[in-house]
C-alpha positions as CSV (number, residue, x, y, z in Angstrom):
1,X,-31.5,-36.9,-119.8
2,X,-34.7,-35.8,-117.9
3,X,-34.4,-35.6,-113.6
4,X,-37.6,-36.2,-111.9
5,X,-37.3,-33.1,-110.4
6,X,-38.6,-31.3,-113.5
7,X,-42.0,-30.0,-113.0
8,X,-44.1,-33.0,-113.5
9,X,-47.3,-32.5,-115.4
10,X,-48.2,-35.5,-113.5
11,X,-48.5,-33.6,-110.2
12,X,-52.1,-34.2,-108.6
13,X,-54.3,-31.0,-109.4
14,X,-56.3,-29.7,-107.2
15,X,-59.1,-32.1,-107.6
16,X,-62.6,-32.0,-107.1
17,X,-64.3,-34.8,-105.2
18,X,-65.6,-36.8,-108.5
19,X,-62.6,-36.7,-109.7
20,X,-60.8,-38.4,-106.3
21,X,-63.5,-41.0,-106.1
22,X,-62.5,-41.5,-109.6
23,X,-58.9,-41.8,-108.8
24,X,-59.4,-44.1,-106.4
25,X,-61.5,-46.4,-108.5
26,X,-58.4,-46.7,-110.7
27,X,-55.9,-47.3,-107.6
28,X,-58.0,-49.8,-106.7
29,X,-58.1,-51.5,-109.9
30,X,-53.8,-51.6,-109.8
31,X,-54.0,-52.9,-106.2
32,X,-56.1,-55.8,-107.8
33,X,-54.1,-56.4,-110.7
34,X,-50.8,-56.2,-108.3
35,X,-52.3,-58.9,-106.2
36,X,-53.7,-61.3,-109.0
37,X,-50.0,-60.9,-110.5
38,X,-49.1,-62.9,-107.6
39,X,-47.2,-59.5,-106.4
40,X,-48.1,-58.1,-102.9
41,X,-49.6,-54.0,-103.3
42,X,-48.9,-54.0,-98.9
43,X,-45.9,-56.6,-98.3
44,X,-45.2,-56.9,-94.6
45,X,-41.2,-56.1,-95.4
46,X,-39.2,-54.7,-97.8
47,X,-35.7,-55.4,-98.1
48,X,-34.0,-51.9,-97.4
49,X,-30.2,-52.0,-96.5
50,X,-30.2,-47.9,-96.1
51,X,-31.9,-44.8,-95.8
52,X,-32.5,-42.1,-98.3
53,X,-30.8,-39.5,-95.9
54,X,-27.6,-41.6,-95.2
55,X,-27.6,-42.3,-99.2
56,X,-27.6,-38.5,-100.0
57,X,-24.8,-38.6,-96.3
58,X,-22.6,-40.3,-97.9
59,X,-22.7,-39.9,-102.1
60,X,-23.9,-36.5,-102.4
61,X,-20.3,-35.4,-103.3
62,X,-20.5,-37.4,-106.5
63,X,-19.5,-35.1,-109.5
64,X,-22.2,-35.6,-112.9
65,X,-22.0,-39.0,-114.7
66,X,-20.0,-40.5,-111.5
67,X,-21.3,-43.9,-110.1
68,X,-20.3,-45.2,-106.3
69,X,-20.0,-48.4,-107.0
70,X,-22.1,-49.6,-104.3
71,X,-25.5,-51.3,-104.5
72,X,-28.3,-50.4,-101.8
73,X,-31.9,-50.6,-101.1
74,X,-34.0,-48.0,-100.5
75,X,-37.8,-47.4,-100.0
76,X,-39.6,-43.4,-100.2
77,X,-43.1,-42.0,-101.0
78,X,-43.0,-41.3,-104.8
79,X,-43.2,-37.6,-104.9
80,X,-43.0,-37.3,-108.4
81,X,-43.1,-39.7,-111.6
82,X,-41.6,-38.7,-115.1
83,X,-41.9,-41.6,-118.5
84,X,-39.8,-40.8,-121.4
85,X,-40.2,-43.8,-123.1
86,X,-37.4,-46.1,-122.2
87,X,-36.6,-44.6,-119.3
88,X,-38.6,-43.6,-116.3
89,X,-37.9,-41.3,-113.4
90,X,-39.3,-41.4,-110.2
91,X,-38.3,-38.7,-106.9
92,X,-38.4,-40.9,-103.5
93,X,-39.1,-39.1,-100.8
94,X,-38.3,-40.4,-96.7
95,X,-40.3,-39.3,-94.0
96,X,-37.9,-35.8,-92.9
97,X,-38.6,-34.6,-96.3
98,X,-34.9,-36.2,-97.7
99,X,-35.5,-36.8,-101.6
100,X,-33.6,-39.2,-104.1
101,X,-34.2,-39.8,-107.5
102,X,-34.3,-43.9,-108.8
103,X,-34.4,-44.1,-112.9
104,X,-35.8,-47.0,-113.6
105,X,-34.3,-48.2,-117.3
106,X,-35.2,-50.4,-119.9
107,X,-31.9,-51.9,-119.8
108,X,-31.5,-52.4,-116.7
109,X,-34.7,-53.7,-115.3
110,X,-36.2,-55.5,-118.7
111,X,-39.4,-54.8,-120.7
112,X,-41.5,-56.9,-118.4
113,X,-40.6,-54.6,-115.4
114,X,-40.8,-51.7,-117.0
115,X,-43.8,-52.0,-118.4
116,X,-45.3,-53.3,-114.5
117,X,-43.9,-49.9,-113.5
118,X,-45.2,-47.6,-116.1
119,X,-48.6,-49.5,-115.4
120,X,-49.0,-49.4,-111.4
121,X,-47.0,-46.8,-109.8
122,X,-48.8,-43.8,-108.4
123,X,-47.7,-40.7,-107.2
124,X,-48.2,-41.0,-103.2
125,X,-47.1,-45.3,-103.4
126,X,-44.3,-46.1,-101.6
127,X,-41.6,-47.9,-103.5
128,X,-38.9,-49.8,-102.9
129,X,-36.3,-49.6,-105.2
130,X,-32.8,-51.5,-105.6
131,X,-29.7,-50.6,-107.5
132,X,-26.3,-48.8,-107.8
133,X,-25.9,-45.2,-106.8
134,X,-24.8,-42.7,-109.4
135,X,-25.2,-39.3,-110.6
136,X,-27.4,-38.6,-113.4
137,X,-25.4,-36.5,-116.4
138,X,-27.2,-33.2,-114.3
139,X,-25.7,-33.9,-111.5
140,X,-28.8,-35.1,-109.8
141,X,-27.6,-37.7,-107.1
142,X,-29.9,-41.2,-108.6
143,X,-30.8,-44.8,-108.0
144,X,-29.9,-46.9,-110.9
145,X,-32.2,-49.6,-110.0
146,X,-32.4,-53.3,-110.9
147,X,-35.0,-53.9,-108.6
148,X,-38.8,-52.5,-107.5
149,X,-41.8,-53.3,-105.9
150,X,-44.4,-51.5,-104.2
151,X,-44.1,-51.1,-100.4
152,X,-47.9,-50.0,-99.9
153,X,-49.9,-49.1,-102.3
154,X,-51.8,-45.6,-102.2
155,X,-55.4,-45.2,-102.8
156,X,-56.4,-41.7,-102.3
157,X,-54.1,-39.5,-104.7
158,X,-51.7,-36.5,-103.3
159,X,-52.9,-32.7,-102.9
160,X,-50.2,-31.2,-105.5
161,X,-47.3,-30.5,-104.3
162,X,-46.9,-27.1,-105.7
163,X,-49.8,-25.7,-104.4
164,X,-50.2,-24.2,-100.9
165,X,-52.8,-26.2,-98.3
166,X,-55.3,-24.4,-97.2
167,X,-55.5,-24.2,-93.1
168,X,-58.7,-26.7,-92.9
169,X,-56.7,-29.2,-95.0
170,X,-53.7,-28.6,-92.5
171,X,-55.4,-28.9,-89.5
172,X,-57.5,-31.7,-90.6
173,X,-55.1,-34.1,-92.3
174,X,-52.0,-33.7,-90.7
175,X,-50.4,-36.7,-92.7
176,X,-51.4,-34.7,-95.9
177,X,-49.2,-31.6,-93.9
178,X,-46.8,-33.6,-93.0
179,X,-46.1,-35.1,-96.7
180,X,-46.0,-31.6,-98.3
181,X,-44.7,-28.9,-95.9
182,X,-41.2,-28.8,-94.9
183,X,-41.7,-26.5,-91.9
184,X,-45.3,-29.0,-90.9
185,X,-42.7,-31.6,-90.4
186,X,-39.8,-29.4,-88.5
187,X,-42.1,-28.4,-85.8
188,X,-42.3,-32.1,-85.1
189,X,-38.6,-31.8,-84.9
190,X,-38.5,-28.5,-83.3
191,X,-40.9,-30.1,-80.1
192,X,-38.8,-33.4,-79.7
193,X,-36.0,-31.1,-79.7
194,X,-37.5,-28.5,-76.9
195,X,-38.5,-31.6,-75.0
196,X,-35.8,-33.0,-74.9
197,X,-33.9,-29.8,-74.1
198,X,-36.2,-29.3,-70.9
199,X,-35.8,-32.6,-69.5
200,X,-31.8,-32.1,-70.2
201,X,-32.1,-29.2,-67.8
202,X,-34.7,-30.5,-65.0
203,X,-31.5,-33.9,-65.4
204,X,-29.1,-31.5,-64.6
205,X,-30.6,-30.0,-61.6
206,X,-31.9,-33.2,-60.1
207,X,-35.6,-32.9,-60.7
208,X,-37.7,-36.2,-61.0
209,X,-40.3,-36.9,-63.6
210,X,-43.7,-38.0,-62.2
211,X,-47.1,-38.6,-64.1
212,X,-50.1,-38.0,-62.0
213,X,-54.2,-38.5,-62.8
214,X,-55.7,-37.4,-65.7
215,X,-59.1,-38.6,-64.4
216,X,-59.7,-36.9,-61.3
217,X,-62.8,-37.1,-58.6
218,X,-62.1,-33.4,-57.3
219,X,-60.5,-30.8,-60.1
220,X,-58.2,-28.0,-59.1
221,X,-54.9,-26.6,-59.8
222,X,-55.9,-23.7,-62.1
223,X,-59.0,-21.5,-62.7
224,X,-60.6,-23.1,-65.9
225,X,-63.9,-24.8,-66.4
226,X,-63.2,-28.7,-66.7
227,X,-64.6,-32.1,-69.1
228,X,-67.0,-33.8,-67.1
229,X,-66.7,-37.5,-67.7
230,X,-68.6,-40.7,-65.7
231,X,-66.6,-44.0,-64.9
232,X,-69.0,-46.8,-64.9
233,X,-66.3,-49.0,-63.0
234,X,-66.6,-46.5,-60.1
235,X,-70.4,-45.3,-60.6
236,X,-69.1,-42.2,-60.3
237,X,-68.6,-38.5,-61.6
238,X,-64.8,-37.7,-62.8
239,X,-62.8,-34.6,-64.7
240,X,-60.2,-34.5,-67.3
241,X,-57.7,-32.7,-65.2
242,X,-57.3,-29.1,-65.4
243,X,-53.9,-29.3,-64.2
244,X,-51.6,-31.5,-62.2
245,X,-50.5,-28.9,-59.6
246,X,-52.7,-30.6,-56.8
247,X,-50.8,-34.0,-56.8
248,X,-47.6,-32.6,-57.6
249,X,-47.7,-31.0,-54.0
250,X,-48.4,-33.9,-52.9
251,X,-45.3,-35.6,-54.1
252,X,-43.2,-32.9,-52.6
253,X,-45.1,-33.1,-49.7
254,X,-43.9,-36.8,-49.6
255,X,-40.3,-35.9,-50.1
256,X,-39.9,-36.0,-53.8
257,X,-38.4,-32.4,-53.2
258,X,-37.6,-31.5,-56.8
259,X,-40.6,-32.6,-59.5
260,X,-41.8,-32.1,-62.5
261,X,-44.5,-33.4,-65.4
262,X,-44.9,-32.9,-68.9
263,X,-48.4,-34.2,-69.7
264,X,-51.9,-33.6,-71.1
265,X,-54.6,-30.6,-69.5
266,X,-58.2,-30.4,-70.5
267,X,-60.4,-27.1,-70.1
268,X,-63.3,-26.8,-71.3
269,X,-63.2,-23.5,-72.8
270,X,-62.8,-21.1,-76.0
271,X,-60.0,-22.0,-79.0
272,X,-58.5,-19.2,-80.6
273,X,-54.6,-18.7,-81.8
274,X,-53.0,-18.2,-77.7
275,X,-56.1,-21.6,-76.5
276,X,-56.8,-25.0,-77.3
277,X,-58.8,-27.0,-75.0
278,X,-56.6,-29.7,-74.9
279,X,-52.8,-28.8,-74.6
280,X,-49.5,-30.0,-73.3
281,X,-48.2,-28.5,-69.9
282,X,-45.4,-28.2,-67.9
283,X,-45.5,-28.0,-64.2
284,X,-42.4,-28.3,-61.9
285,X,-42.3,-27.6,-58.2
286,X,-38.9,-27.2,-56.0
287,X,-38.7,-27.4,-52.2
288,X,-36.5,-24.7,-50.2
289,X,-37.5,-22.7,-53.7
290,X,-39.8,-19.7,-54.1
291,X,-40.9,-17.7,-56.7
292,X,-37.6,-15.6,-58.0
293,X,-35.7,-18.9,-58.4
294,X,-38.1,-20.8,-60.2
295,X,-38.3,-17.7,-62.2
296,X,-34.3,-18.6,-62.9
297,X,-35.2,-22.0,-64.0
298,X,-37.9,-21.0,-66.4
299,X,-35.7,-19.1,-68.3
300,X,-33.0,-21.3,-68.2
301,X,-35.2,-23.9,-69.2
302,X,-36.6,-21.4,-72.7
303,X,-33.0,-20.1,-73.0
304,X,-31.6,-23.9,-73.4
305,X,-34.5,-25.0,-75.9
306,X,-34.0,-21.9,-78.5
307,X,-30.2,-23.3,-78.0
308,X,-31.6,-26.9,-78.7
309,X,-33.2,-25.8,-81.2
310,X,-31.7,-22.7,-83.0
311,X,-28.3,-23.0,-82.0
312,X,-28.3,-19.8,-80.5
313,X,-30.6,-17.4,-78.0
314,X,-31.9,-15.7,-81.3
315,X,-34.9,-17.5,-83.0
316,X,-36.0,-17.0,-86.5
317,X,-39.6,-17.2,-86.7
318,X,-41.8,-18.4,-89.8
319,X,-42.4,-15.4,-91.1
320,X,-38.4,-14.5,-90.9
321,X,-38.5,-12.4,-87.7
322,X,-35.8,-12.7,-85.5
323,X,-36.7,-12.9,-81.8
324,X,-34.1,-12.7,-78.7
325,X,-34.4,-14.9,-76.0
326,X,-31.4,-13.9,-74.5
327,X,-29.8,-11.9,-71.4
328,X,-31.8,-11.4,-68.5
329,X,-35.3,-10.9,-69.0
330,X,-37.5,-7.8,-67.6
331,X,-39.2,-8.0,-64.5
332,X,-42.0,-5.6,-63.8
333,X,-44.6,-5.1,-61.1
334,X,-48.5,-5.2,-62.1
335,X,-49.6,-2.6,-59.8
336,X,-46.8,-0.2,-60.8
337,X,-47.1,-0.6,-64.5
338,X,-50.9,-0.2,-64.2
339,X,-50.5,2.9,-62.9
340,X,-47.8,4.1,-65.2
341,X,-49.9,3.2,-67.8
342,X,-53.3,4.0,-67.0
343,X,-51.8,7.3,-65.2
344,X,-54.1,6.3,-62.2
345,X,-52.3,5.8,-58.5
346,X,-53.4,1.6,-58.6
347,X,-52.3,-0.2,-55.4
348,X,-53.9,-3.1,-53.1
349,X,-56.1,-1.0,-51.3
350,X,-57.3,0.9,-54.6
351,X,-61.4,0.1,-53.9
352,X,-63.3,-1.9,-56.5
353,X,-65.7,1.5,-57.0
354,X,-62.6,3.6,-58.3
355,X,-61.5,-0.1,-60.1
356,X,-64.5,-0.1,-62.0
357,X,-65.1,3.3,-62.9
358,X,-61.6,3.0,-64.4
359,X,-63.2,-0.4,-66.3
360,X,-66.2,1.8,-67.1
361,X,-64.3,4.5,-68.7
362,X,-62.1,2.3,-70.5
363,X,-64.9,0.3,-71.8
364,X,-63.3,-2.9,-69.8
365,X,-66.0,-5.6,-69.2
366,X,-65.4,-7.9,-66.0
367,X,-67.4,-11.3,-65.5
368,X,-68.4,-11.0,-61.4
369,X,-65.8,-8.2,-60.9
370,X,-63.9,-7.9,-57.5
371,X,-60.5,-6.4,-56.8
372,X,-57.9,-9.0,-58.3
373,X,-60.2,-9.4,-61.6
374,X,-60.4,-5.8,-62.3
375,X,-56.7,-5.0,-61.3
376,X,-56.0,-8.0,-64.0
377,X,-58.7,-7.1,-66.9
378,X,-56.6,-3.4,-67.1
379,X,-53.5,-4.3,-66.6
380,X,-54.2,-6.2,-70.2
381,X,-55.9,-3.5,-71.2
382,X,-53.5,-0.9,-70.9
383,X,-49.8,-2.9,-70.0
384,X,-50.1,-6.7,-72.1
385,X,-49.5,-4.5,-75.8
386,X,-46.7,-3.2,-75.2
387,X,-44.8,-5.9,-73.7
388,X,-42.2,-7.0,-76.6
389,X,-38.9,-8.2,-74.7
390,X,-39.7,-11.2,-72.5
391,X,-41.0,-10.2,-69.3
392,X,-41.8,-11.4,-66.1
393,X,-44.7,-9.4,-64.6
394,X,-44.9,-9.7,-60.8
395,X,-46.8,-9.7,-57.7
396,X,-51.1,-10.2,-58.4
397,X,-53.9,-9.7,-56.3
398,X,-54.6,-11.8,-53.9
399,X,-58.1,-12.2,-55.0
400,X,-56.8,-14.2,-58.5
401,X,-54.1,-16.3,-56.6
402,X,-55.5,-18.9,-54.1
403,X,-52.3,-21.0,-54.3
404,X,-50.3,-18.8,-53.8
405,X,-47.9,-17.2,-50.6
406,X,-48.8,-14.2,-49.3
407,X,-46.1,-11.8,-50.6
408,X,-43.5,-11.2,-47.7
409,X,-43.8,-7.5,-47.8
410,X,-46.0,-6.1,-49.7
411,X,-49.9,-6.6,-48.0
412,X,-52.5,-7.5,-50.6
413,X,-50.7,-9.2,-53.0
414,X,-48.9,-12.6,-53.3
415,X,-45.9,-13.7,-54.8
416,X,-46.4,-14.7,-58.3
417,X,-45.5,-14.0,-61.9
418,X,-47.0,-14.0,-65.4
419,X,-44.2,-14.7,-68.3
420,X,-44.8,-13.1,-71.2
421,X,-43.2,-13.9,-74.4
422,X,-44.5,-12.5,-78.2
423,X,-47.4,-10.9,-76.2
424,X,-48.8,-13.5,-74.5
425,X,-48.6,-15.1,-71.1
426,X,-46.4,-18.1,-71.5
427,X,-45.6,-19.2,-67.8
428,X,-47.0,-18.7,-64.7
429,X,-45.1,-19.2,-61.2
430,X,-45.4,-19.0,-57.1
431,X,-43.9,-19.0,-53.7
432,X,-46.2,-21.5,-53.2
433,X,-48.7,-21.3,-50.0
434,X,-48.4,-24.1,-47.9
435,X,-50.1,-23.4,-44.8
436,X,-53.0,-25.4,-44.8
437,X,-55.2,-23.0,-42.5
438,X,-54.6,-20.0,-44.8
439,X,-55.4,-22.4,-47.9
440,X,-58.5,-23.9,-46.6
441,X,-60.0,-20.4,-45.9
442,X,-59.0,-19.5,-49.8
443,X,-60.6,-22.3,-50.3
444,X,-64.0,-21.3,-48.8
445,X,-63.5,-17.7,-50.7
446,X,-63.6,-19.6,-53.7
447,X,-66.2,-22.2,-52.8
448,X,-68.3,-18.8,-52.4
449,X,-67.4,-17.3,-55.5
450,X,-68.5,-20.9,-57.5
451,X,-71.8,-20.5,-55.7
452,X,-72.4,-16.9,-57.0
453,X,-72.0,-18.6,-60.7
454,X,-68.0,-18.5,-61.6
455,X,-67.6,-21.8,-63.4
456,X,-63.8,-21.7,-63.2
457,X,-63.5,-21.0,-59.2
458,X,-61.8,-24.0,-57.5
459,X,-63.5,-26.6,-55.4
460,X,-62.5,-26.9,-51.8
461,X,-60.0,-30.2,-51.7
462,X,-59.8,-32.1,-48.3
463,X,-57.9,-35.0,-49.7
464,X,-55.1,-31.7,-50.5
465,X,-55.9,-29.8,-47.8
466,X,-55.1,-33.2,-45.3
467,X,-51.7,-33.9,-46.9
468,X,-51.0,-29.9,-46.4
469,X,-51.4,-30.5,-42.9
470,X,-48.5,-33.1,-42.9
471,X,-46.2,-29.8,-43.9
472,X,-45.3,-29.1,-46.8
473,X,-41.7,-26.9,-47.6
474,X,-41.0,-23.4,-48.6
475,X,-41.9,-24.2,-52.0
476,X,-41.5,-22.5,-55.7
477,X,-43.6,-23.7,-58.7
478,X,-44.3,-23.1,-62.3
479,X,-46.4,-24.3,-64.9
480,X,-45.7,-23.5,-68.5
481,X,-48.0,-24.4,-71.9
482,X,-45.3,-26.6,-74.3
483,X,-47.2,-25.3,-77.1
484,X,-47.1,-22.1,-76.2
485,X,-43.3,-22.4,-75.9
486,X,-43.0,-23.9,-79.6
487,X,-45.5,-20.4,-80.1
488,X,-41.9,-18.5,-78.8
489,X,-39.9,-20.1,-80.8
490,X,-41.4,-21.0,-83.8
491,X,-43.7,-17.7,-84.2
492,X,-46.6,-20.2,-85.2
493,X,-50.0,-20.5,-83.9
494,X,-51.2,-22.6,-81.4
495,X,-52.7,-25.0,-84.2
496,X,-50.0,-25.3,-85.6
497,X,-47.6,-26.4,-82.9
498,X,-49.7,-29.3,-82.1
499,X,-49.7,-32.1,-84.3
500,X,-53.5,-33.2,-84.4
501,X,-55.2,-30.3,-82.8
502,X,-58.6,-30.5,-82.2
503,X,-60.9,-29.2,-84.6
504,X,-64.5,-28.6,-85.1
């Protein structure tokens, strides 16, 4: 007896596009022939009393040639399709990749039926099938049905299953991914998992979840160029946001001392493996906090979604590379590993002149350079490397930061961090400034610095800078890329941690 998990020399071949339109001229044909039959090629139910997944739960024990006894109904994406004559085989697959084989007899199901399944069943249809559960004489866990119909019929054929996608086909037709690739659908998996691990932890420590505009009159938050869009209900000029942190301040400003959103950002900049110009973000901001405990919470919150995920601090990464997540992480200054690196004395009062004949000699390019940007473009140019251990690199310019606290002793610098995680910057977070006289003259540096052409300086927000002035807390935020954490823990590409990425 033949298992339909023999190669099938039915699998679709990599097919050129005559020969899909032809293949779907013949689909067509059996989704006519099902209808005028009186049969239904897209019923709006199917009577299913299982899933493939609790089928193989609870009978995959069952030694070669056993049967269970019990009758069920099933329904999968016919993965592959074997005909030997009197018997058929057909390999159900559910949507977390779970397969089951259904053989579809003679004997069992009469000529008439057979024949109607030999005819119109595709590779790619879904099926529902009905019968006993049994193992075949291999051992293969099996459907013996009495009972089919289709449960939608398909009209484009499959990619072959044996064959590798290539990365346009992935990116472009997720469904198609999603259908072939085991690990395509565990990163869905692996996200819902890490989402749900992060709101477990904000639960725990009593943060709220807020959503706040997407469509905004005034962007701010971050240092990105934004979407422009127009609302003709308003007549006026809007922005895909660039980042929440503008009305998340608000809320704590309003008492919601612990807060926190997991939503969309827009920036209307480059896409390469680290950027995509629309990704998800997390932002959380805690009152009586600053910027070494939220530090805590951000790796708490990493630390319990490789847990969530990987059952352990250790992460196995596509490629089989083990990564540790675990212990505490490294903490470094930027100033002080510039210099160790670069073997130049770097501090805050370090002149742009020496900064840039550093730049110079390094062959460092910086867009409208001034202090904070140079101190930043080097410090990636000689530190970002060799950073392999998670690391949390502190204390930046105060040129780069207009959000942020001053730092509390150390003049020129405020208090912030950059994560880093695999090499790139994962998380950023802040003592955050709340006095609204110090951030309305940040403000104006940056107004200046839009006006001398830097697309991503920030606007100057009254509406922010007037709820400032009702006093705002000692405050610690953070603001982390989701995809990027599925980047840490997956050792993926950006792409490929999103589930319909843009693409050009």
């Amino acid at each position: 007896m033949t298992d339909a998990s023999a190669p099938n020399p039915h699998d679709t071949p990599e097919l050129t596009e005559a020969e899909v339109s032809e293949q779907k001229a013949v689909r067509l044909a059996k989704r006519d022939r099902l209808i005028e039959s009186g049969a239904e090629a897209y019923p709006v139910a199917v009577p299913v009393t299982t899933t493939i997944p609790a089928v193989r739960a609870k009978w995959g024990h069952l030694a070669a040639d056993e049967v269970s006894g019990e009758t069920v109904g099933i329904a999968g994406r016919v993965v592959h399709l074997r005909n030997t004559g009197k018997l058929c085989f057909v390999s159900l697959q559910s949507g977390d990749g779970t397969r089951i084989q259904a053989m579809i007899s003679l004997a069992a199901v009469g000529e008439e039926a057979l024949a109607a399944f030999k005819e119109l069943v595709d590779l790619g249809d879904h099926l529902f099938v009905a019968g006993e559960v049994i193992s075949s004489r291999r051992g293969e866990l099996s459907i013996m049905v009495t009972e089919w119909k289709i449960a939608s019929k398909a009209i484009q054929p499959l990619p072959n299953l044996h064959t590798e996608l290539s990365e346009e086909t992935r990116m472009r037709s997720r469904y198609l991914d999603l259908i072939v690739r085991d690990q395509a659908r565990q990163v869905v998996r692996t996200r819902a998992l890490t989402m749900a691990s992060m709101r477990a932890t904000f639960a725990e420590r009593d943060y709220l979840e807020v959503e706040t505009p997407m469509l905004q009159t005034m962007h701010g938050g971050a240092a990105a160029r934004p979407f422009a869009t127009h609302s003709n209900a308003f007549d006026t000029e809007l922005y895909l946001r660039i980042a929440p942190e503008l009305f998340l301040k608000r809320a704590v400003v309003g008492g919601i001392d612990r807060v926190f959103e997991i939503n969309r950002n827009f920036r209307n900049e480059g896409a390469d493996s680290t950027h995509s110009p629309e990704f998800a973000m997390l932002e959380a901001y805690e009152a009586y906090g600053d910027y070494t405990s939220i530090a805590e919470l951000t790796q708490s919150l990493i630390q319990n979604a490789a847990l969530a995920v990987a059952g352990s601090h250790v992460v196995t990464w596509a490629d089989g590379t083990e990564y540790d997540l675990g212990g505490q992480w490294d903490r470094i200054s930027m100033y002080e590993s510039l210099s160790a690196a670069s073997g130049v004395s770097v501090t805050p009062a370090t002149s742009v002149a020496e900064l840039q004949a550093i730049a110079d000699r390094e062959g460092v390019e910086v867009h409208l350079p001034n202090h904070g940007k140079l101190v930043e473009e080097l410090w990636e140019h000689f530190v970002k490397g060799g950073l392999v251990r998670p690391t949390f690199v502190l204390d930046f310019p105060v040129e780069t930061s207009p959000l942020t606290r001053a730092h509390r002793s150390i003049p020129g610098v405020v208090e912030k961090w950059d994560l880093y995680i695999r090499g790139f910057e994962l998380a950023t977070g802040y003592s955050e400034l709340v006095d609204p006289v110090i951030q309305r003259e940040r403000f104006v540096e940056q107004a200046k610095q839009a006006a001398a052409g830097d697309d991503e300086a920030m606007r100057l927000d009254e509406e922010f800078l007037r709820a400032l002035e009702f006093g705002m807390p000692p405050s610690g935020g953070m603001g982390m890329g989701v995809d990027r954490l599925l980047m840490a823990l997956t050792g993926l590409g950006i792409r490929e941690t999103i589930l319909f990425p843009l693409v050009k």
